[in-house]
N, CA, C and O atoms as a Tinker XYZ file with bonds, in Angstrom:
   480  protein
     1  N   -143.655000  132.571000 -133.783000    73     2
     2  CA  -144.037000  132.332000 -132.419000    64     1     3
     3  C   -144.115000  130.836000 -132.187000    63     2     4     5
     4  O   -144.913000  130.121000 -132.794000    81     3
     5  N   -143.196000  130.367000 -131.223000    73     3     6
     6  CA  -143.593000  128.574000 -131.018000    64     5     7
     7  C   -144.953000  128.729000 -130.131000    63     6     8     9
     8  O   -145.363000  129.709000 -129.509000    81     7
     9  N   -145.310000  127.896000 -130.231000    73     7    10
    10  CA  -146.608000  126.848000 -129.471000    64     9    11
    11  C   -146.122000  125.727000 -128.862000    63    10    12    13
    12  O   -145.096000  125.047000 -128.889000    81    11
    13  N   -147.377000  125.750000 -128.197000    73    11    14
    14  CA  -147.255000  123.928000 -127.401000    64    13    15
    15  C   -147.609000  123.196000 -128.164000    63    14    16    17
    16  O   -147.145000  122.060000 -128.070000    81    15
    17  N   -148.532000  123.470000 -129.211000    73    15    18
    18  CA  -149.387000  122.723000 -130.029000    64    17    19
    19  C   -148.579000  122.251000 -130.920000    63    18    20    21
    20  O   -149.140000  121.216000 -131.280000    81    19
    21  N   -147.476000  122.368000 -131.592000    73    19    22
    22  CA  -146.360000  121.888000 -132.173000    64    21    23
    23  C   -146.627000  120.130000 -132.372000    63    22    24    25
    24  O   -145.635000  119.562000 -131.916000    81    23
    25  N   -147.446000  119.316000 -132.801000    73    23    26
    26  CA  -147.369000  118.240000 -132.626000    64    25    27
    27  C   -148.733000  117.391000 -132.064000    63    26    28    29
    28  O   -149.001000  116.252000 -131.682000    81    27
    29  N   -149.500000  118.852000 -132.292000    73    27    30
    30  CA  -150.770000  117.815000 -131.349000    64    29    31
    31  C   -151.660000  118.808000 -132.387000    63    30    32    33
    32  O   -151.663000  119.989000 -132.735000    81    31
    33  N   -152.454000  117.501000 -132.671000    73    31    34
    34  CA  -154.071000  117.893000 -133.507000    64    33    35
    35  C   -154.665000  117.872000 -132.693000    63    34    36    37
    36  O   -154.209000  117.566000 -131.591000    81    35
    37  N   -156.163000  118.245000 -132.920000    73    35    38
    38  CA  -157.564000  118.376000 -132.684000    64    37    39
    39  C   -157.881000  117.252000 -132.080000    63    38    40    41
    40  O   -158.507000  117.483000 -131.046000    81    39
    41  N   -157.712000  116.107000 -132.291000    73    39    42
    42  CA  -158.014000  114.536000 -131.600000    64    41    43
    43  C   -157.443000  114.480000 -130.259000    63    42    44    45
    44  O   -157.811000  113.839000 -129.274000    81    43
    45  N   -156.323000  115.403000 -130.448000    73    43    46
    46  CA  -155.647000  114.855000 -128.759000    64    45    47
    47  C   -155.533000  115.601000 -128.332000    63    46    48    49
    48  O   -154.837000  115.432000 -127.331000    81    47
    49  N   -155.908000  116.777000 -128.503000    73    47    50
    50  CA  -155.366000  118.400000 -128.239000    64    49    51
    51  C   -156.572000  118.575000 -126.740000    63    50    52    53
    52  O   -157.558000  117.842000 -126.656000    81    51
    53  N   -156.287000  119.521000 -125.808000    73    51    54
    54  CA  -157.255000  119.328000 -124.872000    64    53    55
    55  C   -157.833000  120.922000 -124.831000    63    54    56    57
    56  O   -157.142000  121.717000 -125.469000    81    55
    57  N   -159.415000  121.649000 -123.926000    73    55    58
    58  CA  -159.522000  122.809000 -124.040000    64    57    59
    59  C   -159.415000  123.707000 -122.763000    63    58    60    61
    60  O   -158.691000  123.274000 -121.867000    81    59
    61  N   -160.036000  124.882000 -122.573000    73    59    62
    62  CA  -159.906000  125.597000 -122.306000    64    61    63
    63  C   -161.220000  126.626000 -122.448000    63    62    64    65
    64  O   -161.915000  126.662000 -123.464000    81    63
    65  N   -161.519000  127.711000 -120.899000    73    63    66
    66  CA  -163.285000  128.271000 -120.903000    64    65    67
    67  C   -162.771000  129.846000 -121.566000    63    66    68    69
    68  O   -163.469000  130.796000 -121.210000    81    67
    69  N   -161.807000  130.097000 -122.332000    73    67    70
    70  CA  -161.230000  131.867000 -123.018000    64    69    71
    71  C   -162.336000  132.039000 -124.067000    63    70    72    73
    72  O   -162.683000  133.174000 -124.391000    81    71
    73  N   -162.958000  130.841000 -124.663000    73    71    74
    74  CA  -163.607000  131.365000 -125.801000    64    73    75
    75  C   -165.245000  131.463000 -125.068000    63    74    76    77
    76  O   -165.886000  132.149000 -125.864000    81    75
    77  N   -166.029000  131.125000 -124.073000    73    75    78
    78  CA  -166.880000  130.977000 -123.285000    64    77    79
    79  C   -167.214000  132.701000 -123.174000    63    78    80    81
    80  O   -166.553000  133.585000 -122.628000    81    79
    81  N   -168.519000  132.771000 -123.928000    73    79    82
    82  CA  -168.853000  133.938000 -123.616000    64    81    83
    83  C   -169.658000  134.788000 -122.316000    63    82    84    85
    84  O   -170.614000  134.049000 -122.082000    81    83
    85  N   -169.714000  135.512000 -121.729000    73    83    86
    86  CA  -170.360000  135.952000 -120.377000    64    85    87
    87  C   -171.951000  134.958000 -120.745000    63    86    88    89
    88  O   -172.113000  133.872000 -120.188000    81    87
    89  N   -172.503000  135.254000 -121.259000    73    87    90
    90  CA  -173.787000  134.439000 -121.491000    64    89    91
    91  C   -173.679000  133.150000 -120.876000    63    90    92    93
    92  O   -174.634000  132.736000 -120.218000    81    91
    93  N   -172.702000  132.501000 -120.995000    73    91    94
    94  CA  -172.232000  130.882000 -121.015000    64    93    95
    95  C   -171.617000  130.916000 -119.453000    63    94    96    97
    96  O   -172.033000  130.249000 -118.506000    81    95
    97  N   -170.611000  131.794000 -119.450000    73    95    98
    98  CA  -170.253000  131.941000 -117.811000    64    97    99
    99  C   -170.993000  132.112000 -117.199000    63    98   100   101
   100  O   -170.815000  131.750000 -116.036000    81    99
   101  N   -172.481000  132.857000 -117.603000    73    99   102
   102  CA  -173.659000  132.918000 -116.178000    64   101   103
   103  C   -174.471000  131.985000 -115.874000    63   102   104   105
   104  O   -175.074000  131.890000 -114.805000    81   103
   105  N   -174.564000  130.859000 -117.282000    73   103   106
   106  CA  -175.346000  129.695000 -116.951000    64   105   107
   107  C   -174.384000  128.640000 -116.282000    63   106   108   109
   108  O   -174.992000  127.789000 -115.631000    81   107
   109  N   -172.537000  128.472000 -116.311000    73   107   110
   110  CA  -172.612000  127.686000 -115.711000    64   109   111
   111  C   -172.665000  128.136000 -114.354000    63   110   112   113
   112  O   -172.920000  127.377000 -113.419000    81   111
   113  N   -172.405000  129.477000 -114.218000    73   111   114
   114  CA  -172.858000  129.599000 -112.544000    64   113   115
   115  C   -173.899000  129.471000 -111.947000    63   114   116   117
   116  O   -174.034000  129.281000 -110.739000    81   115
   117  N   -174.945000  129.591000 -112.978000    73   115   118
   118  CA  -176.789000  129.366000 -112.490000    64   117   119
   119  C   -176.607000  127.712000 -111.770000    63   118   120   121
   120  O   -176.936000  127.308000 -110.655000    81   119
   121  N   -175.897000  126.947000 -113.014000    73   119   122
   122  CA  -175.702000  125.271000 -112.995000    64   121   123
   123  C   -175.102000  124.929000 -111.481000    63   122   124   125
   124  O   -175.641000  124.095000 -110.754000    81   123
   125  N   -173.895000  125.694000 -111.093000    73   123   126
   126  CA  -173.564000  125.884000 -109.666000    64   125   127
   127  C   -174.385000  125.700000 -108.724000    63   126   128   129
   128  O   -174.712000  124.717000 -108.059000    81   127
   129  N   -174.768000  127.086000 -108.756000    73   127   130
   130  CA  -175.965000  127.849000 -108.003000    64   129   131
   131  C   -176.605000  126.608000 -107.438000    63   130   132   133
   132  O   -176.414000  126.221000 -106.284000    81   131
   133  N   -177.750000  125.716000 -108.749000    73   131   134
   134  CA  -178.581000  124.645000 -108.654000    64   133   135
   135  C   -178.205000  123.591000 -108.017000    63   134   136   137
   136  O   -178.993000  123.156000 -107.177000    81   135
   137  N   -176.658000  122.742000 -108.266000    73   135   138
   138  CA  -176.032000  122.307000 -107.291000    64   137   139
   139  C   -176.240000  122.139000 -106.330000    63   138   140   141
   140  O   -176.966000  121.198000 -106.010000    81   139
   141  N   -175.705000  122.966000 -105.436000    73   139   142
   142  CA  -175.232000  123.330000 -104.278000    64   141   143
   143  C   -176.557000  123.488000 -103.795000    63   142   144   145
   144  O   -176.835000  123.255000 -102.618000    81   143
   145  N   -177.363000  123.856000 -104.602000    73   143   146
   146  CA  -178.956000  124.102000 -103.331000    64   145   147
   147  C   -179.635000  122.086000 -103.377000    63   146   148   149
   148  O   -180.154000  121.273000 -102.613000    81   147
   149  N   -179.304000  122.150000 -104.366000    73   147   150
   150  CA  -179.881000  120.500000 -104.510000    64   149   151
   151  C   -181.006000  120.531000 -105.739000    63   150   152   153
   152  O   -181.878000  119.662000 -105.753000    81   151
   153  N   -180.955000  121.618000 -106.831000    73   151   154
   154  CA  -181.454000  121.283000 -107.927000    64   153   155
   155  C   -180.682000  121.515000 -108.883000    63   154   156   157
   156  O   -180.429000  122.522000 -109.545000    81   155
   157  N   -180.176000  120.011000 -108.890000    73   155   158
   158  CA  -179.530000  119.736000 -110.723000    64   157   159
   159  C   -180.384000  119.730000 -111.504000    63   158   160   161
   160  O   -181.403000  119.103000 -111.213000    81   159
   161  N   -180.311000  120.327000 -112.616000    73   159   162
   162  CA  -180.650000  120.504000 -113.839000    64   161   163
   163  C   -179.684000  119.175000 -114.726000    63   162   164   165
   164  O   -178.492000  118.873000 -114.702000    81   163
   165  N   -181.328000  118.417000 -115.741000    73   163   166
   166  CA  -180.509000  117.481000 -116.485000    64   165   167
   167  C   -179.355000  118.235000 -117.464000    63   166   168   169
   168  O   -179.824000  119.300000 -117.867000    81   167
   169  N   -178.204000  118.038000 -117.885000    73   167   170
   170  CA  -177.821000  118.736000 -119.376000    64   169   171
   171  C   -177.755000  117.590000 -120.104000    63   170   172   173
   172  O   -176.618000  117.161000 -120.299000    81   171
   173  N   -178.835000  116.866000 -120.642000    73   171   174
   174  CA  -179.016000  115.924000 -121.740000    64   173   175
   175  C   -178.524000  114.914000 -121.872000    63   174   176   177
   176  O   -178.932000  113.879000 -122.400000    81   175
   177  N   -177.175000  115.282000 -121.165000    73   175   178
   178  CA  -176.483000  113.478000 -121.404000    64   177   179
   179  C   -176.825000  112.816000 -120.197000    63   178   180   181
   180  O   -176.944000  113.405000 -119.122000    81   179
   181  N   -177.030000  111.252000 -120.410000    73   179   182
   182  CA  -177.085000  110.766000 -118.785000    64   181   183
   183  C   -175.848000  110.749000 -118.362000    63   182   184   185
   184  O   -174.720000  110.801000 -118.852000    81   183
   185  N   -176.562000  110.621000 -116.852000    73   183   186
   186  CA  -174.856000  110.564000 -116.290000    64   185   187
   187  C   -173.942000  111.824000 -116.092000    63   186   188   189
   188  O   -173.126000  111.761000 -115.173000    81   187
   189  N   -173.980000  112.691000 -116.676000    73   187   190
   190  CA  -172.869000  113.644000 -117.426000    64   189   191
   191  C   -172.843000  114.625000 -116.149000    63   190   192   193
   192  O   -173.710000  115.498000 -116.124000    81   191
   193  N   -171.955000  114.558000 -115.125000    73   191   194
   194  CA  -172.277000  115.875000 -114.065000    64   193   195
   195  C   -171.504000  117.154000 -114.700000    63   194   196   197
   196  O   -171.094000  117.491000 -115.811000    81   195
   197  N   -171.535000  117.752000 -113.202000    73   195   198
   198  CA  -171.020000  119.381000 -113.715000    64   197   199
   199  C   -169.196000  119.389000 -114.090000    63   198   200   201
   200  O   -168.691000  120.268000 -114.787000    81   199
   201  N   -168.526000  118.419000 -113.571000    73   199   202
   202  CA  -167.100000  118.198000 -113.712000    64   201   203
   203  C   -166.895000  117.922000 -114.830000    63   202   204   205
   204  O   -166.113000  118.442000 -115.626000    81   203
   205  N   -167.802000  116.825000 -114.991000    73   203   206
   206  CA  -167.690000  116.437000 -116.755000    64   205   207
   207  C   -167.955000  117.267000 -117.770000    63   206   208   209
   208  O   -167.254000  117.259000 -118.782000    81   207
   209  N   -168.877000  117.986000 -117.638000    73   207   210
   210  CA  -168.583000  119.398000 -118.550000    64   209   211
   211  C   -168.231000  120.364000 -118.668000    63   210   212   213
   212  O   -168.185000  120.950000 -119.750000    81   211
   213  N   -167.813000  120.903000 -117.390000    73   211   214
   214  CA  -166.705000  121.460000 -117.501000    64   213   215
   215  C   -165.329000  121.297000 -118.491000    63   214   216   217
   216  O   -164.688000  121.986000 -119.285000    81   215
   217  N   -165.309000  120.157000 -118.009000    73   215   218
   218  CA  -163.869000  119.595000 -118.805000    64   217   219
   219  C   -164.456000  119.290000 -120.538000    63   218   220   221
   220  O   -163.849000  119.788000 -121.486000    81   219
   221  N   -165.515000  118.544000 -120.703000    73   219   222
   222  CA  -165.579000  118.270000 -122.230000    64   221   223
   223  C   -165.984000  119.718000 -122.672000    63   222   224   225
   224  O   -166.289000  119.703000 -123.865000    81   223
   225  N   -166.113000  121.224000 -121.995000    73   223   226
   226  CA  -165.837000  122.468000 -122.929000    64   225   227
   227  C   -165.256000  123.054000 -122.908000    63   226   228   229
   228  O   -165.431000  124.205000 -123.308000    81   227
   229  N   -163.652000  122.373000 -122.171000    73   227   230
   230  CA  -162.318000  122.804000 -122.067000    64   229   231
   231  C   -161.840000  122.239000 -123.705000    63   230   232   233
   232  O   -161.341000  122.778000 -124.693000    81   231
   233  N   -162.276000  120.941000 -123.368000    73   231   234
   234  CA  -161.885000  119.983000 -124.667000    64   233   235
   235  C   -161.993000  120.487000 -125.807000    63   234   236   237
   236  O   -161.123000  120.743000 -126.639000    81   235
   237  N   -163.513000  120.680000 -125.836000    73   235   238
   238  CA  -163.978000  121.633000 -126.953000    64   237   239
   239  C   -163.377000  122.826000 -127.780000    63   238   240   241
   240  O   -163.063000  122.896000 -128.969000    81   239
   241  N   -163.312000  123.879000 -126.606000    73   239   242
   242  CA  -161.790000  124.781000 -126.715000    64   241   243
   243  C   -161.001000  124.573000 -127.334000    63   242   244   245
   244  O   -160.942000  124.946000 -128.506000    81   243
   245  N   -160.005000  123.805000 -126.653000    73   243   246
   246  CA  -159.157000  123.664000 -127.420000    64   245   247
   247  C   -158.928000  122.876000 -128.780000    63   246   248   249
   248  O   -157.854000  122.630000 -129.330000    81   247
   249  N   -160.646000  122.434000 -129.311000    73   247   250
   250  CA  -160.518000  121.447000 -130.231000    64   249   251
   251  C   -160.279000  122.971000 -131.554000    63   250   252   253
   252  O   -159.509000  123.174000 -132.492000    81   251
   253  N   -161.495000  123.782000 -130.870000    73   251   254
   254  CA  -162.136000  124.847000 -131.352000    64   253   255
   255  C   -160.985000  126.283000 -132.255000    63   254   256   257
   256  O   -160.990000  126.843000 -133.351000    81   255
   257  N   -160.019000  126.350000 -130.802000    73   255   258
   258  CA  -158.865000  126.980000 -131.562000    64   257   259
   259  C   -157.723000  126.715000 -131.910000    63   258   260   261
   260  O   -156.906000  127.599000 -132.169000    81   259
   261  N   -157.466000  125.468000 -131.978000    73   259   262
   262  CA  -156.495000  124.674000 -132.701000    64   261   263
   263  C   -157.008000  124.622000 -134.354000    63   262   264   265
   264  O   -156.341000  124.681000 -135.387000    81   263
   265  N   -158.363000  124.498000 -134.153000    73   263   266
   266  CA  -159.064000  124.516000 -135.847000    64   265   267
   267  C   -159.122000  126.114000 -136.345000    63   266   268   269
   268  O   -158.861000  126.363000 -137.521000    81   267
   269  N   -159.410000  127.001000 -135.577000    73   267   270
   270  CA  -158.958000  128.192000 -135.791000    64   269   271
   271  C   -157.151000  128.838000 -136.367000    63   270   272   273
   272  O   -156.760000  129.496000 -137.330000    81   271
   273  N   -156.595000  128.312000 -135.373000    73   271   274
   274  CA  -155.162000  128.195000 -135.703000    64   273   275
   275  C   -154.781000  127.898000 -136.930000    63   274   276   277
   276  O   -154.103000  128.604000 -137.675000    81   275
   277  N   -155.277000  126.709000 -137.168000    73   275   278
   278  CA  -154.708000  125.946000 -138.557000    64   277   279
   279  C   -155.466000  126.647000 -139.963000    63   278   280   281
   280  O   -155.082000  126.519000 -141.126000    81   279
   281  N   -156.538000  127.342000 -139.518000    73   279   282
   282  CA  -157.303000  127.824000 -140.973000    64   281   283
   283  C   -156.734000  129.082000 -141.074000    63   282   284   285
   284  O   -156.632000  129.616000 -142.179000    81   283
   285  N   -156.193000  129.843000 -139.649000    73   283   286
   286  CA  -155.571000  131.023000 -140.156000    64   285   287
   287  C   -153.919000  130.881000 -140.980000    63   286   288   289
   288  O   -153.412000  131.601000 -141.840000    81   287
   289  N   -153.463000  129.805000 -140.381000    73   287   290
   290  CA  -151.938000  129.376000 -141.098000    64   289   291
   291  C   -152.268000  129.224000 -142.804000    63   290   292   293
   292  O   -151.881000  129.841000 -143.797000    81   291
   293  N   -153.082000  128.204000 -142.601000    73   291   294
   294  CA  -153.668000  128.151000 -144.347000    64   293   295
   295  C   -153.731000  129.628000 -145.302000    63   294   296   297
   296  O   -153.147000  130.022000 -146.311000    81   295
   297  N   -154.669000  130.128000 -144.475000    73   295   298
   298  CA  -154.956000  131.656000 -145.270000    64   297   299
   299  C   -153.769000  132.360000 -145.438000    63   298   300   301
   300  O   -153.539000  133.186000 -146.321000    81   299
   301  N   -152.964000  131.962000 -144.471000    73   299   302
   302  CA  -151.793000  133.247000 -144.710000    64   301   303
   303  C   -150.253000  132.744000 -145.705000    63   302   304   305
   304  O   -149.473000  133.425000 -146.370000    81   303
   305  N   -150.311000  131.215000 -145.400000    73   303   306
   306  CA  -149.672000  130.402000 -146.946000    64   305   307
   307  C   -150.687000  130.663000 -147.981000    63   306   308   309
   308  O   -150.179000  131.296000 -148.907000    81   307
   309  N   -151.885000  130.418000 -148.156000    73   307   310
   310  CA  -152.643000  130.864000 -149.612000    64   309   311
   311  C   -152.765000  132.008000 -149.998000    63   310   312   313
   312  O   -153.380000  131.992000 -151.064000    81   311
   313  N   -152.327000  133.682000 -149.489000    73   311   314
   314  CA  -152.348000  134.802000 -149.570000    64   313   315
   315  C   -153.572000  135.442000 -149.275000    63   314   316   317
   316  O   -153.650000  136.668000 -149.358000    81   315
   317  N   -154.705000  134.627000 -148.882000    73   315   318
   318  CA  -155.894000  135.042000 -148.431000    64   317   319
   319  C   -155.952000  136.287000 -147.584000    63   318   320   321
   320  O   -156.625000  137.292000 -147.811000    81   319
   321  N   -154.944000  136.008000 -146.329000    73   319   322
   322  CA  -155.086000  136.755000 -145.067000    64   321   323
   323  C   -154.277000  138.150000 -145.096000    63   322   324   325
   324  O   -153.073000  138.401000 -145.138000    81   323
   325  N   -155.341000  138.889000 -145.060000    73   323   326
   326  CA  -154.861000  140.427000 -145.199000    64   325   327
   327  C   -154.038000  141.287000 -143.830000    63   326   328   329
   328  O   -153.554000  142.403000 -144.021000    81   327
   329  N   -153.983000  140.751000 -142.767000    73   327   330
   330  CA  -153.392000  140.772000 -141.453000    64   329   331
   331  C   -152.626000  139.639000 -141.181000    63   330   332   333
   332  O   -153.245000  138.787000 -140.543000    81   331
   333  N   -151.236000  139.303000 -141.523000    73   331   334
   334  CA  -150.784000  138.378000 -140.668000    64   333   335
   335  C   -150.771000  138.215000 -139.159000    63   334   336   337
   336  O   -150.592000  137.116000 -138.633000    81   335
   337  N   -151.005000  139.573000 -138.331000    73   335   338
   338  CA  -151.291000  139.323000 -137.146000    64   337   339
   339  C   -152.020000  138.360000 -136.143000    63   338   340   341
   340  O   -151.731000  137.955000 -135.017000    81   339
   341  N   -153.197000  138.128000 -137.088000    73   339   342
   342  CA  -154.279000  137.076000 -137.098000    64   341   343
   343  C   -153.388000  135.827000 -136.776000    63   342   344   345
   344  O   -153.765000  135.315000 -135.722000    81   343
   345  N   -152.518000  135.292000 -137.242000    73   343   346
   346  CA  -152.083000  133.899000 -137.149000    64   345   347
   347  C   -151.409000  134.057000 -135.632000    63   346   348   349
   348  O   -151.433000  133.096000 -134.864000    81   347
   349  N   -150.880000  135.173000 -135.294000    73   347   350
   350  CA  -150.171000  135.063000 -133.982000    64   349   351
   351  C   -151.197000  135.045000 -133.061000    63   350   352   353
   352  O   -151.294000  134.170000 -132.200000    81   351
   353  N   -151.927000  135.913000 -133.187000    73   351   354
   354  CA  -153.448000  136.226000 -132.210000    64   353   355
   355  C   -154.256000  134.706000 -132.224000    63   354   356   357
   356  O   -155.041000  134.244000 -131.396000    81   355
   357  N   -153.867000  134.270000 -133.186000    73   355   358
   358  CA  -154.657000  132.710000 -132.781000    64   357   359
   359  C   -153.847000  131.918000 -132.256000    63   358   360   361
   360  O   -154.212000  131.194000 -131.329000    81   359
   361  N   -152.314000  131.884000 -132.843000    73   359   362
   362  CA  -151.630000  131.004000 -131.896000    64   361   363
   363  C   -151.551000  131.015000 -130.831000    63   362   364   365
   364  O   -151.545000  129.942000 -130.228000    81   363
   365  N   -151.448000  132.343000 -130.085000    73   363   366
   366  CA  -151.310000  132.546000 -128.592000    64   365   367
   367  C   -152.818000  132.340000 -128.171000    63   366   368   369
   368  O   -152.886000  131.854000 -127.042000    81   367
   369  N   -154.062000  132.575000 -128.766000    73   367   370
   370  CA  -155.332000  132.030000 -128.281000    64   369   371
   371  C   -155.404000  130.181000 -128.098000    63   370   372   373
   372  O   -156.052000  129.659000 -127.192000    81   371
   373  N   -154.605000  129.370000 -129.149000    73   371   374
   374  CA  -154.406000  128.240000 -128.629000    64   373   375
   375  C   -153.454000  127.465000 -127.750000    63   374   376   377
   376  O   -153.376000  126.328000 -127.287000    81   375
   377  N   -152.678000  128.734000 -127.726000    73   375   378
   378  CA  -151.168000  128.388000 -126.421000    64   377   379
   379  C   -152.022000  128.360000 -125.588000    63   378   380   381
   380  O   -152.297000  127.267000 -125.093000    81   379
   381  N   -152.620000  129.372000 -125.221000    73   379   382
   382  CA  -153.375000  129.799000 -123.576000    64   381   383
   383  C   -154.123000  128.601000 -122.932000    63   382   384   385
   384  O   -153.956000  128.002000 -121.870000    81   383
   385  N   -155.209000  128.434000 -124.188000    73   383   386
   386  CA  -156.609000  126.962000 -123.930000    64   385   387
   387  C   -155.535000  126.049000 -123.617000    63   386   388   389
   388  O   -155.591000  125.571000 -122.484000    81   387
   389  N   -154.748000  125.758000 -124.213000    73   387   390
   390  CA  -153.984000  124.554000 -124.144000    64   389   391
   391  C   -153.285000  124.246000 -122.620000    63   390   392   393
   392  O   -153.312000  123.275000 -121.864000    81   391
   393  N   -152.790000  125.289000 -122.584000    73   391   394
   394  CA  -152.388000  125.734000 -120.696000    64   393   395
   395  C   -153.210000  125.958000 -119.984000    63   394   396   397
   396  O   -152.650000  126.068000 -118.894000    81   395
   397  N   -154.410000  126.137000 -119.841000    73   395   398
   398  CA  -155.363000  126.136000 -118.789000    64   397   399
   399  C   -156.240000  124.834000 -118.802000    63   398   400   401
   400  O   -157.033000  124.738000 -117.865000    81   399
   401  N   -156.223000  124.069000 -119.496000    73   399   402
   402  CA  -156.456000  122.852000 -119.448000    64   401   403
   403  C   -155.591000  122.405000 -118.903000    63   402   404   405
   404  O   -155.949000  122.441000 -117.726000    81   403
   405  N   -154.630000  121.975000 -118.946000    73   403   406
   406  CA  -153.426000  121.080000 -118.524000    64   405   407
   407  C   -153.796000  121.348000 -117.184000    63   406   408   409
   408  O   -154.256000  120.470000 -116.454000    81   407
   409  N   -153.492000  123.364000 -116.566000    73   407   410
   410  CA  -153.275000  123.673000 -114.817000    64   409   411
   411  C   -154.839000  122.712000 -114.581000    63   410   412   413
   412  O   -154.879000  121.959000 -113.608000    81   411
   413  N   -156.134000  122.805000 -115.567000    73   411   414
   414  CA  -156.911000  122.445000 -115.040000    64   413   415
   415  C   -156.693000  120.613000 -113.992000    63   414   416   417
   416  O   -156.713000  120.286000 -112.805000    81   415
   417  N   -156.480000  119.810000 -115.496000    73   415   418
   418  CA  -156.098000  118.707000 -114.704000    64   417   419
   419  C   -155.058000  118.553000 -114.068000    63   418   420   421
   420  O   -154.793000  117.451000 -113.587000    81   419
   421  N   -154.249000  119.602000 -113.926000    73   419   422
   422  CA  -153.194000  119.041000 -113.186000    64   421   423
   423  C   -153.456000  118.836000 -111.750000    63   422   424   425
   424  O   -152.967000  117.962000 -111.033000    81   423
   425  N   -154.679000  120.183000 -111.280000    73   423   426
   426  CA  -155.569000  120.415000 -109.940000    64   425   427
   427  C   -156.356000  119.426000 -109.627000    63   426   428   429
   428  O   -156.447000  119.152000 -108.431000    81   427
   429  N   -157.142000  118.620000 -110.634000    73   427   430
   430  CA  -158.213000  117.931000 -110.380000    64   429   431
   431  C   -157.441000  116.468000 -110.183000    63   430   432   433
   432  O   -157.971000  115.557000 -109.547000    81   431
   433  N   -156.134000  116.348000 -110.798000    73   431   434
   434  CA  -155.762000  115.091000 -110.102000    64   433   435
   435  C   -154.864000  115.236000 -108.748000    63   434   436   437
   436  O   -154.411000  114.289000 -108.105000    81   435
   437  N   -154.693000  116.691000 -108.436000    73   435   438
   438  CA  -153.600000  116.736000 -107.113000    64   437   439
   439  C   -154.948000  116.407000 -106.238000    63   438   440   441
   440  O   -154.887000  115.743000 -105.204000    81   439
   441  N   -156.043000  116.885000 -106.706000    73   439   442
   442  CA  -157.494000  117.121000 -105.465000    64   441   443
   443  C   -157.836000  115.539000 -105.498000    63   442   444   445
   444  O   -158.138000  115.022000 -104.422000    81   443
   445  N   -157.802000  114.507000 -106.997000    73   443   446
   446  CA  -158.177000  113.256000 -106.557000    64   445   447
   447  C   -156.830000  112.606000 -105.751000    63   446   448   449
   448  O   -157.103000  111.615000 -105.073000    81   447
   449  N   -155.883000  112.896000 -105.743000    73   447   450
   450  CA  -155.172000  112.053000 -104.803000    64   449   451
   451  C   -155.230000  112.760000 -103.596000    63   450   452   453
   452  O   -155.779000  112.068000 -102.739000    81   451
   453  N   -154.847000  113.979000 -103.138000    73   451   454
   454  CA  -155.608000  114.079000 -101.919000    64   453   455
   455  C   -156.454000  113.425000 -101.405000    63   454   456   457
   456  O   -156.272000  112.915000 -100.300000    81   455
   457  N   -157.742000  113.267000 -102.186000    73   455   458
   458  CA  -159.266000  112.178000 -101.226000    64   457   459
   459  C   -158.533000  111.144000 -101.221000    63   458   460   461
   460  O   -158.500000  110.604000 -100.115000    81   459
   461  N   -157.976000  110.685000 -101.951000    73   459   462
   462  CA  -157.174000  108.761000 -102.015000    64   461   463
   463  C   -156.351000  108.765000 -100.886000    63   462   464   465
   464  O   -156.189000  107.670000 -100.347000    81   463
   465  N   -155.729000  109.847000 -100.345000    73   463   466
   466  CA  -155.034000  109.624000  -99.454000    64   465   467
   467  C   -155.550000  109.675000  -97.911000    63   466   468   469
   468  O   -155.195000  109.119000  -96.872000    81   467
   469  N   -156.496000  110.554000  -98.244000    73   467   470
   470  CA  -157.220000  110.676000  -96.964000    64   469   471
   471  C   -157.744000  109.708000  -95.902000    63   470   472   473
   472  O   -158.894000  109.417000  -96.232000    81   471
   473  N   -157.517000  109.292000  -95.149000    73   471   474
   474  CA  -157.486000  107.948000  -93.715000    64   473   475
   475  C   -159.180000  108.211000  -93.658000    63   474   476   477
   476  O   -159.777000  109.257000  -93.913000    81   475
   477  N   -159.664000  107.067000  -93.289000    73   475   478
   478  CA  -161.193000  107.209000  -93.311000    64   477   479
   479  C   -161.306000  106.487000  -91.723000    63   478   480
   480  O   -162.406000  106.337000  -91.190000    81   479
């Protein structure tokens, strides 16, 4: 099975919210929620809004199953892995992160040039 990942490690590799469990999807909607009414909640870092983390647990993602990826390739060159299926099921789990990151920024910079363009 090719990948996108063909060429890109963990350092440069970007993520994706597939591994984000419902638990995690309801707090960032609580985080929303708080928003929009006018109570942000700190999340620890200064500075750090809701865009920004969004994206650094896209990052994450894809840091997450790219390292997945590569330990199942290992196992299945070392004879470890009793399912080779596993290596495809992860590759296509890091094709996906890898592509929904990208559509992600590809949106968030069509939406920042939109405002840039916008006549004030």
């Amino acid at each position: 099975m090719s990948t996108i990942l063909n060429g890109v490690n963990g350092a440069t590799a970007l993520g994706s919210m597939a591994g984000l469990t419902p638990t995690q999807r309801m707090a960032a909607l609580e985080q929303a929620k708080a928003a929009q009414s006018g109570k942000v909640e700190e999340t620890g870092k200064a500075g750090e809004t809701m865009f920004g983390s969004i994206f650094n647990s896209l990052i994450q993602n894809v840091k997450d199953t790219d390292a997945e990826f590569t330990q199942a390739q290992y196992l299945l060159a070392t004879g470890q892995l009793d399912n080779p299926a596993q290596v495809g099921i992860a590759a296509y789990k890091a094709e996906i992160s890898v592509s929904l990151l990208l559509q992600m920024r590809d949106r968030a910079l069509t939406a920042y040039n939109e405002l840039r363009n916008m006549n004030v």
